[in-house]
C-alpha positions as CSV (number, residue, x, y, z in Angstrom):
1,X,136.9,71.3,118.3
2,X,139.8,73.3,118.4
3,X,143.5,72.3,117.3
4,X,145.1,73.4,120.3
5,X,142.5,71.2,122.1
6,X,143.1,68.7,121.1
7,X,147.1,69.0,120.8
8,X,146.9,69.3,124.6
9,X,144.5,66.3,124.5
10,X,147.1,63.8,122.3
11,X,149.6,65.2,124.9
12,X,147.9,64.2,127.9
13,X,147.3,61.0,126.9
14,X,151.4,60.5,126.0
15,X,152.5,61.6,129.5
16,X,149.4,59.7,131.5
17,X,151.8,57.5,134.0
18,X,150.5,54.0,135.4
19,X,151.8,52.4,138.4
20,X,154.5,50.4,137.2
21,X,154.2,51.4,133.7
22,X,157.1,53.3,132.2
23,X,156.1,56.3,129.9
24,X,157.1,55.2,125.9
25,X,156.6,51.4,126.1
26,X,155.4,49.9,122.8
27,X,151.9,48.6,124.3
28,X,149.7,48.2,121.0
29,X,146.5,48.7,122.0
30,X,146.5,52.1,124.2
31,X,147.8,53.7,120.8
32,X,145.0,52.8,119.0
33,X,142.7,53.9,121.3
34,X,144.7,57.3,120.8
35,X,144.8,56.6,116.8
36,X,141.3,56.0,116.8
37,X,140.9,59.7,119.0
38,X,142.9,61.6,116.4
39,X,141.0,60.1,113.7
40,X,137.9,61.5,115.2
41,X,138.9,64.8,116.8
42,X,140.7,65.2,113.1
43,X,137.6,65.1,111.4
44,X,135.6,66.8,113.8
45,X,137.9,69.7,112.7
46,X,138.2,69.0,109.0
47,X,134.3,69.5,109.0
48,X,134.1,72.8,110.6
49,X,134.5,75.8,108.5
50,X,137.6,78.7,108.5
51,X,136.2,81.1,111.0
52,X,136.5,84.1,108.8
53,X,133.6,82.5,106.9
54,X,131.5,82.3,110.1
55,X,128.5,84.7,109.8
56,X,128.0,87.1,112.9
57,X,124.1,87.4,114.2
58,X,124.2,91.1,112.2
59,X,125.2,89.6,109.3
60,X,122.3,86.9,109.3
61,X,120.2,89.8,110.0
62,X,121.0,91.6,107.1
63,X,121.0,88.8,104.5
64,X,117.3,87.8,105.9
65,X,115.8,91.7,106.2
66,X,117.6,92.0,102.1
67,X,116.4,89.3,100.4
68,X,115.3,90.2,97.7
69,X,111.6,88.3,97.4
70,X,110.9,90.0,100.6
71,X,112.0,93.4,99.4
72,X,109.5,92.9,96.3
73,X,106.8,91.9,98.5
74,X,107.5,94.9,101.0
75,X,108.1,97.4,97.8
76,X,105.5,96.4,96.1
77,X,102.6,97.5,98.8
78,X,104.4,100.4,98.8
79,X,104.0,101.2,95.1
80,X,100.3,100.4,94.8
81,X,99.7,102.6,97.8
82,X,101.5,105.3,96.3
83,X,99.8,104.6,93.0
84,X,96.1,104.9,93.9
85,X,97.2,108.2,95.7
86,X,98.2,109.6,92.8
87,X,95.3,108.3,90.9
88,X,93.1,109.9,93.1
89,X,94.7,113.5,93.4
90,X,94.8,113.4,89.4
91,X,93.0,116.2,87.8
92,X,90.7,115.3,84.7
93,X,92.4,116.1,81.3
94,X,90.9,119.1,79.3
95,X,88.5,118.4,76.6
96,X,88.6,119.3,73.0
97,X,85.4,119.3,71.0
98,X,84.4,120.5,67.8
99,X,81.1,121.2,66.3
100,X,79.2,121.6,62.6
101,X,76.1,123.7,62.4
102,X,74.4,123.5,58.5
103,X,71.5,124.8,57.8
104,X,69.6,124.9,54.3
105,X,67.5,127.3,52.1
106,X,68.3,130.9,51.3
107,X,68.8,132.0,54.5
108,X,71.0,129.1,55.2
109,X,74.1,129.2,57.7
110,X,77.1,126.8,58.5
111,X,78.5,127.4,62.1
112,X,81.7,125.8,63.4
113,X,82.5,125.6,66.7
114,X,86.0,124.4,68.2
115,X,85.8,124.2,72.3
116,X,88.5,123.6,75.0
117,X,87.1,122.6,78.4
118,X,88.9,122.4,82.1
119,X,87.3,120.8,85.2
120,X,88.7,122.7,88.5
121,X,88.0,121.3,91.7
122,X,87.0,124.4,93.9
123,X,86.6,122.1,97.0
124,X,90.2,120.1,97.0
125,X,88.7,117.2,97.4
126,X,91.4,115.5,94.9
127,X,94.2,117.6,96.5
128,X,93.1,115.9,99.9
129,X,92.1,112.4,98.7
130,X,96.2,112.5,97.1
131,X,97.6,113.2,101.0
132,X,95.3,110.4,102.0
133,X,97.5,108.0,99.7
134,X,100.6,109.5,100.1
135,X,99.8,108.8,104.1
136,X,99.1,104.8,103.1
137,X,102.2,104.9,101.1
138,X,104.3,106.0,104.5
139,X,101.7,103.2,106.4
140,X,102.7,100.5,103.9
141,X,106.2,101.4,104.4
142,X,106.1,101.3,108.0
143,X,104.1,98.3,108.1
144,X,107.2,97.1,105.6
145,X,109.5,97.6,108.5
146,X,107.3,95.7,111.0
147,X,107.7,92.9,108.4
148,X,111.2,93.3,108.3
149,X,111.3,93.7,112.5
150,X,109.1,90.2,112.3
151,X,111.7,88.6,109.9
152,X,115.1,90.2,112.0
153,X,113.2,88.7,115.0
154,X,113.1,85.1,113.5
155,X,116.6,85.6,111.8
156,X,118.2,86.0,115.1
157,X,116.4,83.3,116.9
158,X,117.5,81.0,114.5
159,X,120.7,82.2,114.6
160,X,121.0,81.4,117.9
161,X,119.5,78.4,118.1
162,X,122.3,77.1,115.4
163,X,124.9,78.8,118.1
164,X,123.4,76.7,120.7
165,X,123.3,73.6,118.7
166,X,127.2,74.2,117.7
167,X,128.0,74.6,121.5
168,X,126.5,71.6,122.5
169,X,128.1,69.7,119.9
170,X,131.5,71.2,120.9
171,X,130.4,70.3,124.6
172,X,129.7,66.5,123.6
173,X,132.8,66.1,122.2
174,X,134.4,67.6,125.1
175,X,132.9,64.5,126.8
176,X,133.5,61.9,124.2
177,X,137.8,63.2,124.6
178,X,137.8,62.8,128.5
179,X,136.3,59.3,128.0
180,X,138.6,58.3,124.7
181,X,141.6,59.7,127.1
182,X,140.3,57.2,130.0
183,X,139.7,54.3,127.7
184,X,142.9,54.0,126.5
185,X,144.7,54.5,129.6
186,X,142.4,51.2,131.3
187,X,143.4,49.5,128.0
188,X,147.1,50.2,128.4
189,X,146.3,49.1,132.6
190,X,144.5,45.8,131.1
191,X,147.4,44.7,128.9
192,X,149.6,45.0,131.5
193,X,146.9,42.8,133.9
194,X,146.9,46.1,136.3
195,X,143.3,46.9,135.4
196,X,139.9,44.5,135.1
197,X,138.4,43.9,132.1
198,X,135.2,45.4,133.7
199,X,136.6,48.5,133.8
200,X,137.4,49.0,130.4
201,X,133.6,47.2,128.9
202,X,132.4,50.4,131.5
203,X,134.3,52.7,129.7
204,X,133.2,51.6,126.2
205,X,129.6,52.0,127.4
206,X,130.0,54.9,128.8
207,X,131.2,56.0,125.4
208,X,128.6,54.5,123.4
209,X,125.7,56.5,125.6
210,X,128.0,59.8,124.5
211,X,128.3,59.1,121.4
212,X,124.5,58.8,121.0
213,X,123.9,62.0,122.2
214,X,126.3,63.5,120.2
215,X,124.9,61.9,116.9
216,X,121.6,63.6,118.0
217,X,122.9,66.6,118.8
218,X,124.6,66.7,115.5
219,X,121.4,65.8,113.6
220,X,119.7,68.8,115.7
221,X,122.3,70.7,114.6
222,X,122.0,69.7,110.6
223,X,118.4,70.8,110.9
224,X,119.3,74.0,112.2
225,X,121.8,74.7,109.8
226,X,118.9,73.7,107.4
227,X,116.3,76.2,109.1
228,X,118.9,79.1,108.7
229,X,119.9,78.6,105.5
230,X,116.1,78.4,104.2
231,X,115.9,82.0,105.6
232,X,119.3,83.5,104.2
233,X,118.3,82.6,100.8
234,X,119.9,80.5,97.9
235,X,123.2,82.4,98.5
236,X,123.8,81.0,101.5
237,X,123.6,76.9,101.8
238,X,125.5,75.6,104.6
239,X,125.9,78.5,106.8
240,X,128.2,78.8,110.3
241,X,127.5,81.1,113.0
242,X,129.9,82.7,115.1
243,X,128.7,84.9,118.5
244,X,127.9,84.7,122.3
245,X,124.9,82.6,123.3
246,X,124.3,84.6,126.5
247,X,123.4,88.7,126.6
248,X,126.1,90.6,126.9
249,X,123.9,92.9,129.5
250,X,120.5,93.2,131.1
251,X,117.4,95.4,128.8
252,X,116.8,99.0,129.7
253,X,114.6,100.2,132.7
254,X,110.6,99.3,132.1
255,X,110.0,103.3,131.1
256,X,112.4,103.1,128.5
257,X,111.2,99.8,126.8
258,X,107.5,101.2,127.0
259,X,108.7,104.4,125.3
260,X,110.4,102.9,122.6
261,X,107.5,100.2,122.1
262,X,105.7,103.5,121.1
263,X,108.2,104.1,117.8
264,X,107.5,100.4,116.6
265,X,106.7,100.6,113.1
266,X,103.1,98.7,113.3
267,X,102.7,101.4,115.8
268,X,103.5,103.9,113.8
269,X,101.8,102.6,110.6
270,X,98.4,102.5,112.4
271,X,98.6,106.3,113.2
272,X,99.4,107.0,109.6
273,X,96.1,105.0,108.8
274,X,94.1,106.8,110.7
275,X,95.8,110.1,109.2
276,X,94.8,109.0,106.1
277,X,91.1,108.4,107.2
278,X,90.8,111.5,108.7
279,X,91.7,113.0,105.6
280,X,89.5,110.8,103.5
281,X,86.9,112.0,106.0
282,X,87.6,116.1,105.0
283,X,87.0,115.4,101.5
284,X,84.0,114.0,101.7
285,X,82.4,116.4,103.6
286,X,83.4,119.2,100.8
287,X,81.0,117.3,98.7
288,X,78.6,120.4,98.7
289,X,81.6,122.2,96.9
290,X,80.8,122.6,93.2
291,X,83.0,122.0,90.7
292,X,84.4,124.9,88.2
293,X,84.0,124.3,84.2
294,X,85.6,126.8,82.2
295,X,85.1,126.9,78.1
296,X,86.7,128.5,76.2
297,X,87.0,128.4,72.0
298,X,86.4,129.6,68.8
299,X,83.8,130.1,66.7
300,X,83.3,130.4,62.4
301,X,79.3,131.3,60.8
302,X,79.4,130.9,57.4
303,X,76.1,133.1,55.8
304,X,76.8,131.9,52.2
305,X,77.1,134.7,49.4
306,X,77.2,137.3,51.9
307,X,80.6,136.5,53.7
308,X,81.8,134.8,56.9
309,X,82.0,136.0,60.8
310,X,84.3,134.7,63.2
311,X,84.4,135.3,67.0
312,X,85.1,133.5,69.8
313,X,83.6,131.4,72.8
314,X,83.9,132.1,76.7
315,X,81.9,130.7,79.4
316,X,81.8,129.6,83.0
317,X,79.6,126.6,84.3
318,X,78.8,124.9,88.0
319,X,77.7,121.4,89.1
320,X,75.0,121.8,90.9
321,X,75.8,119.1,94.1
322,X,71.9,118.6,95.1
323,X,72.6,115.0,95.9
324,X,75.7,113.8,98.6
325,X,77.6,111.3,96.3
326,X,80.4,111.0,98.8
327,X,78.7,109.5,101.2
328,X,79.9,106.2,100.3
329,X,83.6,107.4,100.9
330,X,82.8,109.2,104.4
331,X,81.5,106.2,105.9
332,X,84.2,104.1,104.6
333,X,86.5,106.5,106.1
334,X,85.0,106.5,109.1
335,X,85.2,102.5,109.3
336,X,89.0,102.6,108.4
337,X,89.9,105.1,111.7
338,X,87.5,103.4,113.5
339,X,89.5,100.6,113.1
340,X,92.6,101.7,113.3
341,X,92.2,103.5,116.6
342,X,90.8,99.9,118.1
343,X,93.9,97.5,116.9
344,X,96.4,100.6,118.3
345,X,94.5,100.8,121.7
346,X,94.4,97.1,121.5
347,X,98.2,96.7,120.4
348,X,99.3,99.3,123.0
349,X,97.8,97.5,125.8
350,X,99.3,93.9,125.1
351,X,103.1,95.8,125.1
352,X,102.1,97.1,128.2
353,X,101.0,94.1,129.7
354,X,104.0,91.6,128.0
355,X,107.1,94.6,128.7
356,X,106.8,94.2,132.7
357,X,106.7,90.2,132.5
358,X,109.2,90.0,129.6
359,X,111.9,92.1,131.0
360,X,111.6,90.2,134.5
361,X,112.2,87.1,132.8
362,X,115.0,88.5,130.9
363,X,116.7,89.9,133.6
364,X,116.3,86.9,136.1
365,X,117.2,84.4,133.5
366,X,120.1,86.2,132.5
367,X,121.5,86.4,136.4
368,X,120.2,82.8,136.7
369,X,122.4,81.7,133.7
370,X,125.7,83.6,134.4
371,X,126.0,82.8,138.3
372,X,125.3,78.7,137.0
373,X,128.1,79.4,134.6
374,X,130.2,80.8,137.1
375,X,129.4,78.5,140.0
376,X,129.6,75.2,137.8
377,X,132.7,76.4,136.2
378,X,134.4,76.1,139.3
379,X,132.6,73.0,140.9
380,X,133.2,71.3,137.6
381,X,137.5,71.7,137.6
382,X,137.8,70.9,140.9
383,X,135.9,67.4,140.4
384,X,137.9,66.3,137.5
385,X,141.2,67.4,138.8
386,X,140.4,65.5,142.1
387,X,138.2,62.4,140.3
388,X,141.6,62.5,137.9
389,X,144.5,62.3,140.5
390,X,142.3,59.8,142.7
391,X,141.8,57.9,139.7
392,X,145.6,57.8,138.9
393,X,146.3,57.0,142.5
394,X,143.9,54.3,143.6
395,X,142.0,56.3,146.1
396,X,138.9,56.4,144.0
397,X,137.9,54.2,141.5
398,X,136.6,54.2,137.6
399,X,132.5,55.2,138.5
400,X,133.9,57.8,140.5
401,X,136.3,59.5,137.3
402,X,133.3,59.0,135.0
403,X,130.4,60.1,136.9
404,X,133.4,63.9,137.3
405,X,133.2,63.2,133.4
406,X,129.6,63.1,133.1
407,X,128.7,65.5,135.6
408,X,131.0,67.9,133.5
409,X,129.2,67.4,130.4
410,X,126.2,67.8,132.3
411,X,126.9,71.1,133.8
412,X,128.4,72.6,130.2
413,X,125.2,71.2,128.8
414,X,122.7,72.9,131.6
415,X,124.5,76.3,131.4
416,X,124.1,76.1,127.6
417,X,120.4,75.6,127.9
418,X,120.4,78.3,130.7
419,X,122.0,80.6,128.2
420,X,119.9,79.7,124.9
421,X,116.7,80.3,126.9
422,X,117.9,83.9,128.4
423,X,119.0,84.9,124.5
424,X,115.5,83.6,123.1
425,X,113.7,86.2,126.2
426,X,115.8,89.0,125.1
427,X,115.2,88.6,121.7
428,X,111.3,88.5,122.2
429,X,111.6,91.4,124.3
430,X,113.8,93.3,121.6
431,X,110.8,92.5,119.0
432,X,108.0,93.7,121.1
433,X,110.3,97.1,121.6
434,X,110.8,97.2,118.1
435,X,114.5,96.7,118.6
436,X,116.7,94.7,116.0
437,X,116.8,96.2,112.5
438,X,119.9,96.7,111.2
């Protein structure tokens, strides 16, 4: 609660006038009704943090998308795509060989050969097969940022529901003041025999039933905190959130949610995958391409008594590709866009079919939520002013000022849910358009 509050709330309760009562006398137990008030409201606000420490929703975004488990997991998909692609467009290393030739008698010989060989790949089947990673390595990087997107998503809806746990809890204590205020103004009355005991054992249950829900909604509260914090990371333990439960403004038109559902990165990762196939697919059917050995060397013939000759080794050579070996790798790349093509078609048409509801919802419960707001507002005031200065001046009695007090809480507590449930919409509609990264 804030200090200001409740410095106009101790102040209130100092100038409250009773028939017959004049303000400043000594009456012992009306000023420990307010002792007991301050005590509370005092550490209500000793618990709360300094609001510059308050984390805003695109800070909680950022610690949860950063971590840095999650960036090894995402990096790390990343790397072994990119790694197979570049196993794959490798060329074979040259080969050295060297060779004796002995033979014996009198026309004996000793011939030495020293041989360099190169494999080239006429058909470019490793050049291709290398694009075909380097496409997964984009894939696993955009399916990375559909992780991230997944985790934003979550970040922010517990971020909010800690928001809307904090407001309620502000709200309750809202409730739990007004009825501290009241008690202690029947306990003043009942000293001075102006008020029935009634009244005041009404008050304190009245109390009791508000600070029930206020323990539970504090526990609520504790678990949420917990909930964030477990997806912040160790850095972060006991985190508080500072923003605006309801959306600021209504979601694009339904054409432009469906065209930027098109640049989610699932989306976009599936068309890589299918890039890669295709490419996959090329290489395979190059399989009839032979392969290019070149050798070249040197070579020594020893004849004995009558000298030495040395020379030299050059030659060509050709696979001959009689059998299809990639077979294997053209069906599998056939599988992979086969698939690929059916979960996009298959993601494409459940955006379609959730954008029209989910926007509708968001809209209507956003308008539903700010004219509640605005028309209990108003309703709200005017009871407590008029269930106040009734109370004060006989014309309505005690069930009268607590059922303003309740109905009060009531209608801060219904716009609240009203609110959280509007945020929630929009933020399932920002994932499904692939809005929210930071």
């Amino acid at each position: 609660m804030d200090r200001q509050i409740v410095e106009r709330r101790v102040e209130a309760l100092l100038q409250v006038r009773s028939p017959g009562l004049p303000i400043g006398l000594s009456v012992a137990r009306p000023w420990l009704a307010i002792a007991v008030l301050l005590a509370f409201v005092s550490s209500a606000v000793a618990q709360e943090r300094d609001p510059a420490s308050a984390l805003t929703e695109e800070a909680v975004v950022k610690l949860a998308v950063r971590r840095a488990p999650l960036t090894d997991a995402i990096e790390g998909e990343i790397a072994i795509e990119e790694g197979r692609g570049r196993a794959a467009s490798a060329y074979p290393n040259p080969q050295l060989s060297y060779l004796r030739e002995q033979t014996f008698g009198t026309f004996g010989t000793g011939e030495d050969y020293l041989l360099l060989s190169q494999t080239i790949d006429l058909g470019n089947r490793r050049g291709l097969l290398g694009e075909a990673g380097a496409a997964r390595a984009r894939a696993a990087r955009s399916e990375g940022d559909a992780a991230r997107l997944t985790v934003a998503a979550e970040a922010r809806l517990r971020f909010y529901e800690m928001l809307y746990r904090q407001d309620r809890v502000a709200a309750l204590k809202v409730w739990i003041a007004r009825i501290a205020e009241a008690l202690a103004i029947v306990m003043h009355r009942e000293e001075r025999g102006d008020a029935a005991t009634y009244d005041r054992r009404r008050l304190e249950r009245e109390r009791a039933v508000a600070n029930g829900r206020f323990e539970t909604e504090r526990a609520a509260l504790e678990r949420a905190q917990a909930r964030l914090a477990a997806l912040l990371g160790p850095g972060v333990s006991a985190p508080v959130v500072t923003g605006t439960l309801l959306p600021d403004s209504e979601p694009a038109a339904l054409p432009a949610l469906r065209a930027s559902s098109r640049s989610r990165p699932d989306f976009r990762a599936l068309g890589l995958r299918i890039d890669a196939a295709a490419l996959d697919s090329t290489a395979a059917s190059r399989w009839w391409v032979p392969d290019l050995r070149l050798d070249g060397g040197w070579k020594g013939v020893d004849f004995g008594k009558q000298g030495r000759a040395e020379g030299f080794l050059l030659g060509p050579s050709l696979s001959l590709p009689l059998w299809d070996q990639s077979s294997g790798l053209a069906h599998a790349a056939a599988g992979e866009a086969r698939a690929a093509r059916g979960r996009r078609a298959l993601l494409e048409s459940e955006l379609d079919g959730e954008l029209g509801g989910a926007r509708a919802e968001a809209v209507r419960l956003r308008r539903a939520a700010t004219g509640f707001r605005r028309e209990a507002s108003a309703a709200s005031g005017d009871l407590l002013r008029i269930a106040s200065a009734g109370y004060e001046g006989g014309e309505l009695g005690l069930l009268e000022l607590l059922d303003a007090y309740r109905g009060a809480a009531d209608d801060a507590l219904t716009a609240l849910d009203m609110a959280h449930a509007a945020r929630r919409v929009r933020v399932e509609l920002d994932r499904t358009t692939g809005a929210g990264l930071p």
